[in-house]
N, C-alpha and C positions, 0 to 999 in steps of 0.2 A: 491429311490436313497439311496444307501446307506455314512454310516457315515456323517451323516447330523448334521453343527451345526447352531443353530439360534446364529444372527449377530444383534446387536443393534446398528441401524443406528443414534437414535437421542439419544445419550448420549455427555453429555457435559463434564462430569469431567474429559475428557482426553484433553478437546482441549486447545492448541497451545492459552494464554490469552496475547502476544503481537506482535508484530511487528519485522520481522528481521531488519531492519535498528534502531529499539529500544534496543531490547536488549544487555543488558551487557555482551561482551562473552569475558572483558579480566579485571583482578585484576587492570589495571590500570585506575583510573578515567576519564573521557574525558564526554563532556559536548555532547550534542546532534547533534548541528549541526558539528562539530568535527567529530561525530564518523560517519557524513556522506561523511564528505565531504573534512576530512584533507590529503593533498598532491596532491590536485584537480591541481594545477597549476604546482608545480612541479615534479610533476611524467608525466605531455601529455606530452612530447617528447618521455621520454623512453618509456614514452608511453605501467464416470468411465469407457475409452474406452480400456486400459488395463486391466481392472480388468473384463471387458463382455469376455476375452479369455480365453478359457478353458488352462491351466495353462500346459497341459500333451502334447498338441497339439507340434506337430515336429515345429521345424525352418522352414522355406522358404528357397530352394537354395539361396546362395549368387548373382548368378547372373544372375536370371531369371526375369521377374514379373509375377505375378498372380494375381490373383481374387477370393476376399472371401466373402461368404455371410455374413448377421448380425447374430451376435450369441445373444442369454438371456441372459438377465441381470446376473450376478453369481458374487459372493464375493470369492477370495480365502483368504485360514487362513492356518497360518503358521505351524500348525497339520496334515493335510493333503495334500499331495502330489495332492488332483483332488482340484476341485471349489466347491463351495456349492451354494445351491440357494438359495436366499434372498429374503423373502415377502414383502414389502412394502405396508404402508397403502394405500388405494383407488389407489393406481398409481401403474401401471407397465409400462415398456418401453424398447425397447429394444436399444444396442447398438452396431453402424456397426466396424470392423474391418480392418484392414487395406486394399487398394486396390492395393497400388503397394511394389513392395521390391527392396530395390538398385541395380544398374547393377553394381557399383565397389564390388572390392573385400571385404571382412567383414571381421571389424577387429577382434581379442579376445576381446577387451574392448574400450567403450568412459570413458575418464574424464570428471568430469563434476564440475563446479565449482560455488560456491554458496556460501549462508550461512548455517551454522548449520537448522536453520528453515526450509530454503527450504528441505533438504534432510531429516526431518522429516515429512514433510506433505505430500514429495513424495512415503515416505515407508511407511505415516500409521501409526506410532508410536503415534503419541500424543493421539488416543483416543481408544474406547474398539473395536474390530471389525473392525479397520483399514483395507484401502485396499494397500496392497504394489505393487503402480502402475509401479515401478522400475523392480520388481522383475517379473510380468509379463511380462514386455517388453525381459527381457532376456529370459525369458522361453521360450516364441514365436522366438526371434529371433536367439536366443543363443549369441548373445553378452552381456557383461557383464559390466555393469557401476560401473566407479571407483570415489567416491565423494573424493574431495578436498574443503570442507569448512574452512571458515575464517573470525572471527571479516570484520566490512565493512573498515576501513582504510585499514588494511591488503590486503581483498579482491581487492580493487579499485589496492593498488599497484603491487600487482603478474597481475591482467588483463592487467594492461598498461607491465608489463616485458612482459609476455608472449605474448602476439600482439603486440610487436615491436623486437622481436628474429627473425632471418634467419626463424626457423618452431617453432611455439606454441609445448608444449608438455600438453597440454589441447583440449580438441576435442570441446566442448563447455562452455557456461558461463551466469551466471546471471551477471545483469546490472540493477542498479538502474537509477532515470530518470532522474538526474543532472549530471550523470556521460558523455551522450550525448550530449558534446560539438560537434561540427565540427572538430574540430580536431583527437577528440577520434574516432566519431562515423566510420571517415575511415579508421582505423582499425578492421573495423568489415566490413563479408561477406553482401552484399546487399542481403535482404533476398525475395525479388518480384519474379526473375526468378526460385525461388524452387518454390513458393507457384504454379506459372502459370505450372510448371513442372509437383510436384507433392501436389497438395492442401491438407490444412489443411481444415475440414470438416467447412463447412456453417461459411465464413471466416467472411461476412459479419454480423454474432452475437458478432462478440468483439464490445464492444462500441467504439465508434470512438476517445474518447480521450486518451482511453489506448495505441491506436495504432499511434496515433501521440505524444506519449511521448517519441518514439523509432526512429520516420520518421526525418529525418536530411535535408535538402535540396532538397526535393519530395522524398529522398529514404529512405523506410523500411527497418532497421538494427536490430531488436529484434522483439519477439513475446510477448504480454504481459502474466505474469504467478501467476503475486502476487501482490495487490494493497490494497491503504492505503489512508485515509482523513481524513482529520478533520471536526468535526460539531459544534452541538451546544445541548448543555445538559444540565440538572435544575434534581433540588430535589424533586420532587413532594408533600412529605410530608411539606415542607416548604412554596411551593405557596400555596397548600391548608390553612395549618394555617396562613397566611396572607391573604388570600382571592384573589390571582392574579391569572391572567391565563398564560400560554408561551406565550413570543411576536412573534407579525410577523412580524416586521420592527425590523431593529437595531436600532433603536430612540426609539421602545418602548422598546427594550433589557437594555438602559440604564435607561428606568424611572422605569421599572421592579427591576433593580438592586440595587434602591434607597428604595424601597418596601419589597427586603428580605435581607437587609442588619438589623440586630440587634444583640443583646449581650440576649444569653441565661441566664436564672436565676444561670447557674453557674460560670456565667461570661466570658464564653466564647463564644469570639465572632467569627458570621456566616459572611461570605464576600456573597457580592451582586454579584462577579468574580473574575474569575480568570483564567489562562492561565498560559504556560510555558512563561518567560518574561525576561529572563537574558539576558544580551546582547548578548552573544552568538547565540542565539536560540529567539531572540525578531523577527527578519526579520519574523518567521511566523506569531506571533500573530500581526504583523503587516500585513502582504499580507491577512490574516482571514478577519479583521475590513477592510480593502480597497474591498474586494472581493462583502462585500454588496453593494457597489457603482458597482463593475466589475472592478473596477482598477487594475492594474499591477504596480511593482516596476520597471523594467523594461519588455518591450513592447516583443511577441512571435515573430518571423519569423524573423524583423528586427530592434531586438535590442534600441530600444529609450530608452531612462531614460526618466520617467515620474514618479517617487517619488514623486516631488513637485509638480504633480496637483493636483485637488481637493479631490478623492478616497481617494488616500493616507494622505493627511491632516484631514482630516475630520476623518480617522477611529481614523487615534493619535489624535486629539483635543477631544474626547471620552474616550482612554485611558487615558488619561493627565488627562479631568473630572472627571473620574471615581476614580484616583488616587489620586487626591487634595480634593475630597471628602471622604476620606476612603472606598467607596465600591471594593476596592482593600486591597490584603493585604499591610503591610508598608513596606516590602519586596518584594513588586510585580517584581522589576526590578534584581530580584537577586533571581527570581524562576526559577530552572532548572523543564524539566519536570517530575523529580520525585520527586522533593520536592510541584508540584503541583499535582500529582497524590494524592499521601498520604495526602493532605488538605483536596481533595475531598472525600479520604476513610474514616478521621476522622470525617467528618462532619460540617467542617468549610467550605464549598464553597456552594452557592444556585444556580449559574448557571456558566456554562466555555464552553470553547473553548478544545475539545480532542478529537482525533482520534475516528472513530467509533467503533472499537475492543476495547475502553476503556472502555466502558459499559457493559463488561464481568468483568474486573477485578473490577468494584465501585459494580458494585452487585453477587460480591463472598462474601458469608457468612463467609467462611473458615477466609478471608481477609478484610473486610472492614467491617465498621461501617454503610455502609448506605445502606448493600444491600436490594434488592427489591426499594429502593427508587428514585435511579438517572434513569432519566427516557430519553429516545432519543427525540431529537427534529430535524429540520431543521436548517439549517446556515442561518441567520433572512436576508432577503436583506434590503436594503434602500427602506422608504417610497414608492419613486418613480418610484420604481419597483418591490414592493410588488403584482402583479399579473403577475410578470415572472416569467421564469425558476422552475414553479409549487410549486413559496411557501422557493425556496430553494436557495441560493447564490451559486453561482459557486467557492464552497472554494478550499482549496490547497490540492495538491492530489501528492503520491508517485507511484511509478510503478514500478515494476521489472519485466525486460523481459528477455526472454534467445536469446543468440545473440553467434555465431559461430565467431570465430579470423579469418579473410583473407588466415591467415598463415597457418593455423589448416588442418591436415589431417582429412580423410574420412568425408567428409562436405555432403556426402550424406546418410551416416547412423546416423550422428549429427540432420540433417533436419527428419530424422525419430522418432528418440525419441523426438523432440521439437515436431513433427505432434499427436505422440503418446500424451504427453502431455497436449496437446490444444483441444483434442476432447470435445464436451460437454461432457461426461459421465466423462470421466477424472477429469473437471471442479469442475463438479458437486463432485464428492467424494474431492477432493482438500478442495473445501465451507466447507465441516464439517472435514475435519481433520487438521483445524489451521490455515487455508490459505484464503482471500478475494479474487475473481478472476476476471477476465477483462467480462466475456461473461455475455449479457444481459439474456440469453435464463436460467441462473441456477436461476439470482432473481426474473423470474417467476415462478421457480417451485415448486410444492406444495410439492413434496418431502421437499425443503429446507425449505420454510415457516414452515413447520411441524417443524422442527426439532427448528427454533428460539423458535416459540410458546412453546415447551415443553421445551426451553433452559428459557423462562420467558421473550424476547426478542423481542415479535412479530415484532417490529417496524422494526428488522435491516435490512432485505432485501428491503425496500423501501428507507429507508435512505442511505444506503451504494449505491444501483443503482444511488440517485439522485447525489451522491456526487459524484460517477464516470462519470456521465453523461455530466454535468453539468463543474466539476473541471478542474485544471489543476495544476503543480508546482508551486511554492510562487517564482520562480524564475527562468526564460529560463536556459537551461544547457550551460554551456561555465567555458575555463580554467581557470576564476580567480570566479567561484562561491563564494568561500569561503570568498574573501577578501571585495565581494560586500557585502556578509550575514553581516559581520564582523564591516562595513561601516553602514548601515541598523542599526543594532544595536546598533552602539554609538551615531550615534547624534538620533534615539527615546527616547533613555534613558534621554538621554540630556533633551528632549520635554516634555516625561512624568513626569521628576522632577521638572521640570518649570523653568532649566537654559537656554532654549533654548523655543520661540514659535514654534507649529508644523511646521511655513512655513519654517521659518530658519533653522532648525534645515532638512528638506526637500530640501532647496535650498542647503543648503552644502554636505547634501547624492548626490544631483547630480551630482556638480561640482566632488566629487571627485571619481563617478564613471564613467562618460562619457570617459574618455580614459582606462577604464579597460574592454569596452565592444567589442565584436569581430563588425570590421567594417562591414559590407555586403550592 
C-alpha cells in the first residue's frame, strides 16, 4: 500500500481534559450551574464507523438506497487524499458501513449545533492521529457540515429561538439532559419512527440510562453522544501514609475523612473533602451524598419533592459534620468548581466528589501537584446497600444527545449523520479523542482499556461504565431547573453552617419547590 502513515492510537497528550458543559468559552464569569442551565425558564416558550470508509469512495445517489459491505478498519489523515491502515495491538475488527441512503433530495450542507467540544472530538483535533469523523461522512456522502458552536447559555438559547421559528435554519443539535423539560423536548423530532425506519447499528448497546435522559413521556427525542459523572476519588499517597484503605460505604467515607484530615510539617493543611459547594452549584454535591442512599431531590417520571426525606437529610447531616469538624475546607460553601479542582491539584484534598474526566487533569504533570497520585474510586453507597449496584452508588450523570428541531429541513439526511455518529466504531474513536460515550460495547474494549492503561488510568473504563450505568441527573429536567438548583442551594448552605438543621432547612427546599414543579 502505498504512502503509508503509522497513527498512534493510544496517546494522551492531545486529549480533550474537560467537559463541554465545564468549560469556560466566554471572558465573562458565570458559576457552574449558570453556565448550565441560565435562561432554563425563560427562554421554553420562545423556546470509527466513518473513519472504516475509504475516504475517495463516490457519494451514493441522493435518491436511491443501496447496500454496502463492511470495509477494514482504516484511519484517514489529513495528508492524504486515500486512508491508511491502522495496526492495532492484539485486536482487529472490522467496521460496517452504511446500509441505506435518503430517498429525499440531498442537501449542499447540515448545520450542526453544539459546542466547541463537541466539533472537536468530532474532527479529531484534540489528539495525534485524530480521526475526522465529519469529514468522512462528507466524502461518502458529499454533503457538507456546517458547525455552529456556542458557550452552553448561548447554546440552550439560539435551540429554544430556532425550534420555536416558522423553519429552524439548523438541520440538527446537541442537547444536554436538563435542557429536557416537557415543554422543550416537543420541540424536538420524535426520534423511534427513524430508528424502526432506518436503524442505528445494535441500538440496544447504548446503556439504557443514557437513553432515557433524552425519552420524554415514552418518547425518544435525542440520541446520546457525549456523557459525564461524578465519582469518588482519594490520594493514594495520603491513605498509605495514614495507613487507611478507600471506603465502601459512605459512613466509612466520612470516618476515613477524619483519618486523612492533618496539617503537614509546612503547615499546610490537607482537607479530609471536598467538593464543588457554593451555593450555586451545592444542589450536586447534595444529589452525590443522597445518591448513596438512592435518593432523589426531586422524584424521575412524576415529579415529587422528596428533599426532606431521609437520603437527602442524611447526606447533608454528613456535610454539616464534616464541616463543624473542619474535614472540609472553611470555605467549603463558597467553592466553585474550580476553586475545588485546584485544591485538589495543590494537594490540599485527600478524597472528593469530581467528574470522572477529572482524573486526567489531578494527574497531569504538566499541571498539578499530585500527579500519579489521585487515584479513581467508586461512588461509596450507604451501609445498607453496600452489596448493590456492584460497589457503586448511582451518582449524578450529564448527557448530551443530538436531537433534530420539528421544524428543521432534510431530517432524513440529519438522522444519517446522527446514525453515522452512534455506530460503535465511531464510539469507539469518539472514547479516545476527548469524548465519554453512551455505548456499553466501547468499555469493553480492549482497544480502549489499552489506551487508559498506557494513559496511567486503568480504572476509567470500569468506573466511567458504572457511573453511566447506574446514574442519572441530580435533578429531573423541567422549566424552572435553575430556580429549584438555586433553592437546593440556599437552605444546604443554611444546614451546612448550622443556622438551619438538615431537616429544616429540607422542609423549607420543599415547601418552596412544590409549586415550581411541572404537575403530571
Amino acid at each position: 500500500m502505498g504512502n503509508v502513515k503509522k497513527v498512534k492510537i493510544f496517546d494522551l497528550k492531545h486529549l480533550n481534559k474537560s467537559y463541554g458543559y465545564l468549560q469556560p468559552m466566554s471572558e465573562k464569569k458565570m458559576d457552574r450551574r449558570r453556565f448550565i442551565f441560565v435562561g432554563a425558564g425563560a427562554v421554553a416558550v420562545a423556546a470509527v464507523g466513518g473513519a472504516a470508509w475509504y475516504l475517495t469512495r463516490p457519494g451514493p445517489a441522493s435518491t436511491t438506497s443501496s447496500t454496502f459491505t463492511s470495509a477494514t478498519y482504516t484511519a484517514p489523515y489529513t495528508s492524504s487524499p486515500g486512508a491508511t491502515s491502522v495496526t492495532v495491538p492484539t485486536t482487529t475488527f472490522t467496521v460496517p458501513t452504511p446500509t441505506t441512503t435518503p430517498s429525499e433530495p440531498k442537501p449542499d450542507k447540515l448545520v450542526f449545533q453544539g459546542h466547541e467540544v463537541h466539533r472537536k472530538a468530532d474532527v479529531g483535533v484534540n489528539r495525534e492521529g485524530g480521526v475526522d469523523l465529519i469529514a468522512a461522512f462528507t466524502n461518502y456522502t458529499g454533503v457538507k457540515v456546517e458547525w455552529v458552536t456556542l458557550p452552553n447559555p448561548e447554546n440552550y438559547d439560539k435551540l429554544m429561538r430556532e425550534c420555536s421559528a416558522a423553519e429552524a435554519t439548523i438541520n440538527l443539535a446537541h442537547c444536554l439532559t436538563p435542557w429536557f423539560s416537557p415543554r422543550v423536548a416537543n420541540l424536538f423530532e420524535p426520534l423511534e419512527p427513524w430508528q424502526q425506519k432506518n436503524p442505528i447499528e445494535d441500538f440496544n448497546d447504548f446503556i439504557p440510562a443514557t437513553l432515557q435522559s433524552a425519552t420524554v413521556a415514552g418518547k425518544l427525542f435525542g440520541i446520546p453522544i457525549r456523557s459525564s459523572g461524578s465519582t469518588y476519588q482519594y490520594h493514594k499517597g495520603y491513605f498509605e501514609e495514614k495507613g487507611v484503605t478507600p471506603p465502601k460505604t459512605i459512613e466509612e467515607m466520612y470516618e476515613v475523612a477524619k483519618q486523612v484530615t492533618f496539617t503537614k510539617p509546612t503547615g499546610e493543611k490537607v482537607y479530609g473533602f471536598s467538593s464543588n459547594a457554593n451555593k450555586a452549584e451545592l444542589y450536586e454535591t447534595v444529589s452525590w451524598m443522597a445518591r448513596s442512599w438512592d435518593g432523589d431531590i426531586v422524584t424521575f417520571g412524576d415529579y415529587k419533592v422528596v428533599c426532606n426525606q431521609a437520603p437527602v437529610v442524611q447526606g447533608l447531616e454528613i456535610l454539616a459534620k464534616m464541616y463543624r469538624e473542619g474535614l472540609v475546607p472553611a470555605n467549603f460553601t463558597q467553592l466553585s468548581n474550580a476553586d475545588h479542582v485546584n485544591l485538589v491539584k495543590e494537594g490540599r484534598v485527600a478524597q472528593c466528589a469530581s467528574g470522572v474526566s477529572y482524573s486526567v487533569t489531578f494527574n497531569d504533570p504538566k499541571t498539578s501537584k499530585v500527579a500519579g497520585q489521585m487515584e479513581l474510586g467508586y461512588h461509596p453507597p450507604a451501609a445498607q446497600f453496600k452489596d448493590k449496584w456492584e460497589g457503586a452508588a448511582p451518582t449524578f450523570t450529564y448527557i448530551w444527545s443530538m436531537i433534530i428541531p420539528r421544524n428543521a429541513k432534510h431530517k432524513a439526511w440529519s438522522w444519517e449523520l446522527i446514525k453515522h455518529l452512534s455506530t460503535k466504531a465511531s464510539n469507539l474513536w469518539l472514547s479516545m479523542q476527548g469524548t465519554d460515550v453512551a455505548r456499553a460495547s466501547v468499555y469493553n474494549n480492549p482497544i480502549y482499556y489499552q489506551y487508559w492503561k498506557d494513559a496511567g488510568i486503568p480504572k476509567y473504563p470500569d468506573v466511567l461504565q458504572k457511573v453511566l450505568k447506574y446514574g442519572r441527573p441530580p435533578i429531573p429536567a423541567m422549566d424552572e431547573f435553575s430556580q429549584v438548583a438555586d433553592i437546593i442551594g440556599t437552605e444546604a448552605e443554611l444546614a451546612i453552617l448550622g443556622k438551619k438543621t438538615p431537616q429544616q432547612a429540607m422542609d423549607a427546599a420543599k415547601a418552596a419547590i412544590e409549586p415550581l414543579v411541572p404537575k403530571v
